[in-house]
PAMAR-612991 format. One line per field, with one value per atom (N, C-alpha, C): x, y, z; residue number from 1. Coordinates in steps of 0.05 Angstrom, whole numbers. Each point is the difference from the previous one (the first is absolute). Layout:
# PAMAR-612991
X [X:...]
Y [Y:...]
Z [Z:...]
resi [NUM:...]
***
This chain:
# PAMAR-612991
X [64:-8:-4:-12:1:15:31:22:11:-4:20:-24:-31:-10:6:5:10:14:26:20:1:-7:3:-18:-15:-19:18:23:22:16:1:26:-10:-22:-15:2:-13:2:27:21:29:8:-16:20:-19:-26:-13:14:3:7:30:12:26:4:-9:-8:-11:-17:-14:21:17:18:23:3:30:-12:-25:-6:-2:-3:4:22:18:24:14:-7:8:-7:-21:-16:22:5:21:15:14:17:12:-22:-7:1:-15:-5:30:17:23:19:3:13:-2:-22:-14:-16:-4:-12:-38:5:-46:-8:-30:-9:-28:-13:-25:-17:-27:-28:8:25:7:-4:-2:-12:21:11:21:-15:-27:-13:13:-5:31:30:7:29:17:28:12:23:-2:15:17:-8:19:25:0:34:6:-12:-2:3:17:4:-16:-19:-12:-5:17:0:-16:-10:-14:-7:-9:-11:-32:-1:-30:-21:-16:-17:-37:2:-26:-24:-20:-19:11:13:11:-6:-7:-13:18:1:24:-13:-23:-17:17:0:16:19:20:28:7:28:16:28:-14:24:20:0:11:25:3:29:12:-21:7:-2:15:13:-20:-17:-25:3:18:3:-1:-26:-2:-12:-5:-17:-26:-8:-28:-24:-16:-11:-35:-2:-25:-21:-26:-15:9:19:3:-2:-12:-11:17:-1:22:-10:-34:-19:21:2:14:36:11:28:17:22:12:17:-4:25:12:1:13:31:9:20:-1:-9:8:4:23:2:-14:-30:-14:4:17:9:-7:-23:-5:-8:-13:-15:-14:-16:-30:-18:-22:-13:-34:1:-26:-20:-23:-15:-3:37:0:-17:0:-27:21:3:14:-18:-24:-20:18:3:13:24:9:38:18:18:16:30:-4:16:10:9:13:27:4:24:14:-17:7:7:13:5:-14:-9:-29:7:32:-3:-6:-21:-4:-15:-6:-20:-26:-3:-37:-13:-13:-24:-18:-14:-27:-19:-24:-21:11:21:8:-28:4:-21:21:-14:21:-16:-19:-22:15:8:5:36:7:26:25:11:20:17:5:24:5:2:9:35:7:25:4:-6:7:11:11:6:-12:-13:-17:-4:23:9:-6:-15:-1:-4:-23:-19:-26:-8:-20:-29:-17:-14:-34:3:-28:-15:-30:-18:5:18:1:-13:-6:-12:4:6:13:-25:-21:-17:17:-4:19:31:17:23:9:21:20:27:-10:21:20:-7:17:23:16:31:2:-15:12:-1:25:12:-14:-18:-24:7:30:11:-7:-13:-4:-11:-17:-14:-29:-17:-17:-12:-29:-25:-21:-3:-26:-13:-32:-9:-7:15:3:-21:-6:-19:3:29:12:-13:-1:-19:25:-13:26:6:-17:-7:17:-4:14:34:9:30:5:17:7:24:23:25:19:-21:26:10:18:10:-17:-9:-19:17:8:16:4:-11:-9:-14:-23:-9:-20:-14:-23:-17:-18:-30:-21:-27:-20:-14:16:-8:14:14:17:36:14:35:-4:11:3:37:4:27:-3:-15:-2:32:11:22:30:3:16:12:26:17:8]
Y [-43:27:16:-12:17:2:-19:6:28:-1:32:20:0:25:10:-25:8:10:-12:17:25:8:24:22:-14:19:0:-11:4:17:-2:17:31:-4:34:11:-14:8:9:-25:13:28:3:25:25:-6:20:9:-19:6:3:-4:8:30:5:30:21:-12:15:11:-29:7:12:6:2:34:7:25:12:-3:11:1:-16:-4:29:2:23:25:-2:33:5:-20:12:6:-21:13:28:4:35:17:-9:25:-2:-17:-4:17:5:9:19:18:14:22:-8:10:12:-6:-1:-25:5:-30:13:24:13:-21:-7:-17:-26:-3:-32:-14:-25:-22:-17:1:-13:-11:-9:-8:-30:-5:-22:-7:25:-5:4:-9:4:24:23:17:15:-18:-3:14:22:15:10:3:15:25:22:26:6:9:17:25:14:25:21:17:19:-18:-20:-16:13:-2:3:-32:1:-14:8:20:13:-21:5:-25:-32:-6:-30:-16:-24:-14:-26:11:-17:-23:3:-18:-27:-3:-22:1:14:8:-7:-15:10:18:24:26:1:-21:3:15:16:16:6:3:22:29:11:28:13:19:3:35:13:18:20:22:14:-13:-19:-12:9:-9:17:-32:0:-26:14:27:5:-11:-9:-19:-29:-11:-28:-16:-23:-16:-18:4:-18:-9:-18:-12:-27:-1:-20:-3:17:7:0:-23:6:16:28:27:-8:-26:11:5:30:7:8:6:25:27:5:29:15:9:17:29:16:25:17:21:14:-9:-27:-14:8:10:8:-14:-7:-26:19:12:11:-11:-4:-20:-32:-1:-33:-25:-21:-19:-11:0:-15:-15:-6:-20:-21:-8:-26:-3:27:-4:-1:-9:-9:20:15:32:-1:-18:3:4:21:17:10:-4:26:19:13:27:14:26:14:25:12:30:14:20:15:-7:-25:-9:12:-5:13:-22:1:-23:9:25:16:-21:2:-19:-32:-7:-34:-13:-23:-21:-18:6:-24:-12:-5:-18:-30:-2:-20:-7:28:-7:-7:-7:-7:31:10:27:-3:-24:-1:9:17:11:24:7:0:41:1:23:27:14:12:35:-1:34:18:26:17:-13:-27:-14:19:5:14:-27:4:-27:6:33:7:-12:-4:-16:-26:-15:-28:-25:-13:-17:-20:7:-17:-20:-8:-16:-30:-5:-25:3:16:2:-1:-10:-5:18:16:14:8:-29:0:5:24:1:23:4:12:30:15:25:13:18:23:29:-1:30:22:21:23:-16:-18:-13:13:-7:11:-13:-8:-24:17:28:5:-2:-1:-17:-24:-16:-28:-6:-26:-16:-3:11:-17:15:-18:13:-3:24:1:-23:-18:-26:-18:0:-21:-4:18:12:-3:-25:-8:3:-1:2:10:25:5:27:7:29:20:18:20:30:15:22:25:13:28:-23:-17:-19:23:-2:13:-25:1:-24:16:-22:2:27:-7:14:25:3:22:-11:26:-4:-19:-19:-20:-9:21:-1:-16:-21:-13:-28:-1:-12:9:36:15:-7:-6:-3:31]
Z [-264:-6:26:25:28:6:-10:23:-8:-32:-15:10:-2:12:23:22:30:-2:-22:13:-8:-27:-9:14:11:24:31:3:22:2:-38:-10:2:-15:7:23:20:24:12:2:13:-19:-24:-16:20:-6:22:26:14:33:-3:-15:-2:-1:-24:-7:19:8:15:33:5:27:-15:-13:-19:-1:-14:-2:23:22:35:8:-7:7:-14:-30:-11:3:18:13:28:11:21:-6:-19:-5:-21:-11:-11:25:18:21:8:17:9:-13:-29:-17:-5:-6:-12:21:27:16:-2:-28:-13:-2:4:1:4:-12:0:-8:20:-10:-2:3:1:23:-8:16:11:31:12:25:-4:26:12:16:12:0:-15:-6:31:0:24:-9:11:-5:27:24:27:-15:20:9:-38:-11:-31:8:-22:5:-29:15:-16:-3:17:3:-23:2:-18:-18:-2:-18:0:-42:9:-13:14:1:6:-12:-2:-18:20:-13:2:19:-10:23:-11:19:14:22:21:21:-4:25:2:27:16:-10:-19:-2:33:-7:23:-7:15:0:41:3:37:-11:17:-4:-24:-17:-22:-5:-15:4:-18:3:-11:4:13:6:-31:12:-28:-26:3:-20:-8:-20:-11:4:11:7:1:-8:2:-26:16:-14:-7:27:-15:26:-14:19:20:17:20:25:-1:14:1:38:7:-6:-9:-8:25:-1:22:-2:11:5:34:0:30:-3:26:2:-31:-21:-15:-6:-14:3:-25:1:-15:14:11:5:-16:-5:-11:-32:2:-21:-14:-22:-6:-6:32:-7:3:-15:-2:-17:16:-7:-4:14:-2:14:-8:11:11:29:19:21:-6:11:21:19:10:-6:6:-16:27:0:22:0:11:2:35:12:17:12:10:-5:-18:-24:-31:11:-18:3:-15:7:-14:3:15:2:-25:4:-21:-24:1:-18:-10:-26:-2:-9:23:6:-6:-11:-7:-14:11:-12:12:-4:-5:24:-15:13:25:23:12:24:-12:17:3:28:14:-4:-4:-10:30:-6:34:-3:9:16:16:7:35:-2:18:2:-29:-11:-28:10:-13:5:-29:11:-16:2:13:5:-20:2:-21:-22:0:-19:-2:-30:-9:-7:29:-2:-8:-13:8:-29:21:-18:-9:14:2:9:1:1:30:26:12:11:-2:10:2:36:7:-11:1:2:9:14:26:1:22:-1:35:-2:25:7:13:5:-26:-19:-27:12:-8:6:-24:8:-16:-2:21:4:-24:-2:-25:-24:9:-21:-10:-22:-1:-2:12:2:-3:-6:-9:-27:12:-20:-2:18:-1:7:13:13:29:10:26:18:24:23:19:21:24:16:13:17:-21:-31:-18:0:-1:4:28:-5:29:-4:32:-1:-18:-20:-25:12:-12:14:-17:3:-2:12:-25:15:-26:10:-35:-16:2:-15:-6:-28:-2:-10:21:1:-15:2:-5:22:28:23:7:-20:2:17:1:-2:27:2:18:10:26:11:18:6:23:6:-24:1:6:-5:9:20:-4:34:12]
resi [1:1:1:2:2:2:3:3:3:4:4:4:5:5:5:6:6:6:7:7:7:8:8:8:9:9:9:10:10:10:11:11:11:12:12:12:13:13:13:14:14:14:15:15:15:16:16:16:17:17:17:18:18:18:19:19:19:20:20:20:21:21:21:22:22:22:23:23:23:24:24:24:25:25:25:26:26:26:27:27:27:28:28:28:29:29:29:30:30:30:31:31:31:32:32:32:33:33:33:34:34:34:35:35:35:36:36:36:37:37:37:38:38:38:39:39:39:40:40:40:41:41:41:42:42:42:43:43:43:44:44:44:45:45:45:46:46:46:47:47:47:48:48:48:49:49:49:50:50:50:51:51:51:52:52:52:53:53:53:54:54:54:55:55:55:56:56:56:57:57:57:58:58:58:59:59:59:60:60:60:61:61:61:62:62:62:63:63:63:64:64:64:65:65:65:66:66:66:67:67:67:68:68:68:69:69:69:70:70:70:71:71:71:72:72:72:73:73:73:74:74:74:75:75:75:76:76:76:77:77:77:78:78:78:79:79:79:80:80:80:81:81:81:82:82:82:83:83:83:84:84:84:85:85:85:86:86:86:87:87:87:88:88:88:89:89:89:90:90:90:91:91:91:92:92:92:93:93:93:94:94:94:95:95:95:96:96:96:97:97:97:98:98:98:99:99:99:100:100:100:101:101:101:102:102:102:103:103:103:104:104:104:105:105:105:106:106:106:107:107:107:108:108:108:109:109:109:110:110:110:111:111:111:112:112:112:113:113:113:114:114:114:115:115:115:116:116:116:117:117:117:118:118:118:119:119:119:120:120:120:121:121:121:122:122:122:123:123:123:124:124:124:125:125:125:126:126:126:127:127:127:128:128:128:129:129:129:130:130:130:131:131:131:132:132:132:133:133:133:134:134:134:135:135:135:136:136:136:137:137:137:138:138:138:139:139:139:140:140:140:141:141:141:142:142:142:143:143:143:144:144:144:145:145:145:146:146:146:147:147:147:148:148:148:149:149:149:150:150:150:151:151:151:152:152:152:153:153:153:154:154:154:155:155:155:156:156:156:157:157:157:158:158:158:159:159:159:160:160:160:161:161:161:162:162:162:163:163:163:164:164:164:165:165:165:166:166:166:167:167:167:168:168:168:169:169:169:170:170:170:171:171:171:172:172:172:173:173:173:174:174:174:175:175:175:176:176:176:177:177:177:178:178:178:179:179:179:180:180:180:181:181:181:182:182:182:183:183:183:184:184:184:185:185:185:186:186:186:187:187:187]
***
């Protein structure tokens, strides 16, 4: 009599975890197809070098997603969580990540021209190199952000948190700061 409860308590289970990876599997592949995937849950998926172009994904939760060199350009990503998300080398070009939770997200050498970053959280997020030209950053969150090497050209950081001493080596040029228009990067 234990051996048939075991098993039928095996069988439950593999139909569970089957389901459950089989139902994720089917959310990418909606978004992939379909380009929506609003409030959905793709946290760990690998979506490396994915074109997602104008995809929206409003409200959707991507944490530790890996997005490396995905095409994100124009996408709607405002309010969705992407704490720890690897965007490196992605192209989010004029993205709308307003209000997005980018806590510890790994954004090095993304592409960000033109982006709206308004409000987003990006406490401790990497930008090292990231290019962020005529990025709309005001009222953001940069506490411990790294933004080493990242091109800020006609960017907007007011509002923010960032202090002048914090912003090291980024280019700074028609930037508008906390401290006011900052051309100190102008060649």
């Amino acid at each position: 009599m234990k051996k048939y409860i075991f098993a039928a308590f095996v069988g439950v289970l593999s139909v569970i975890f089957h389901s459950s990876y089989s139902f994720g599997f089917d959310r990418v592949k909606k978004l992939k197809d379909s380009g929506v995937c609003r409030g959905c849950n793709l946290s760990g998926a690998n979506l490396s070098g994915a074109d997602l172009k104008g995809a929206d994904l409003n409200k959707a939760n991507l944490s530790g997603t890996t997005l490396k060199g995905a095409n994100l350009g124009r996408a709607n990503l405002s309010l969705a969580y992407l704490q720890m998300a690897n965007l490196k080398k992605a192209n989010l070009s004029r993205a709308n990540l307003e209000r997005a939770y980018l806590n510890e997200a790994h954004l090095q050498g993304a592409n960000l021209k033109g982006a709206n970053l308004k409000g987003a959280h990006l406490k401790g997020a990497h930008l090292e190199r990231a290019d962020l030209t005529g990025a709309n950053m005001s009222g953001a969150n940069l506490s411990g952000a790294d933004l080493d090497g990242a091109d800020l050209r006609e960017a907007n950081l007011q509002g923010t948190n960032a202090k002048r001493g914090e912003i090291k080596f980024a280019i700074l040029c028609h930037t508008k700061t906390p401290w006011g228009l900052d051309n100190s990067g102008c060649e």
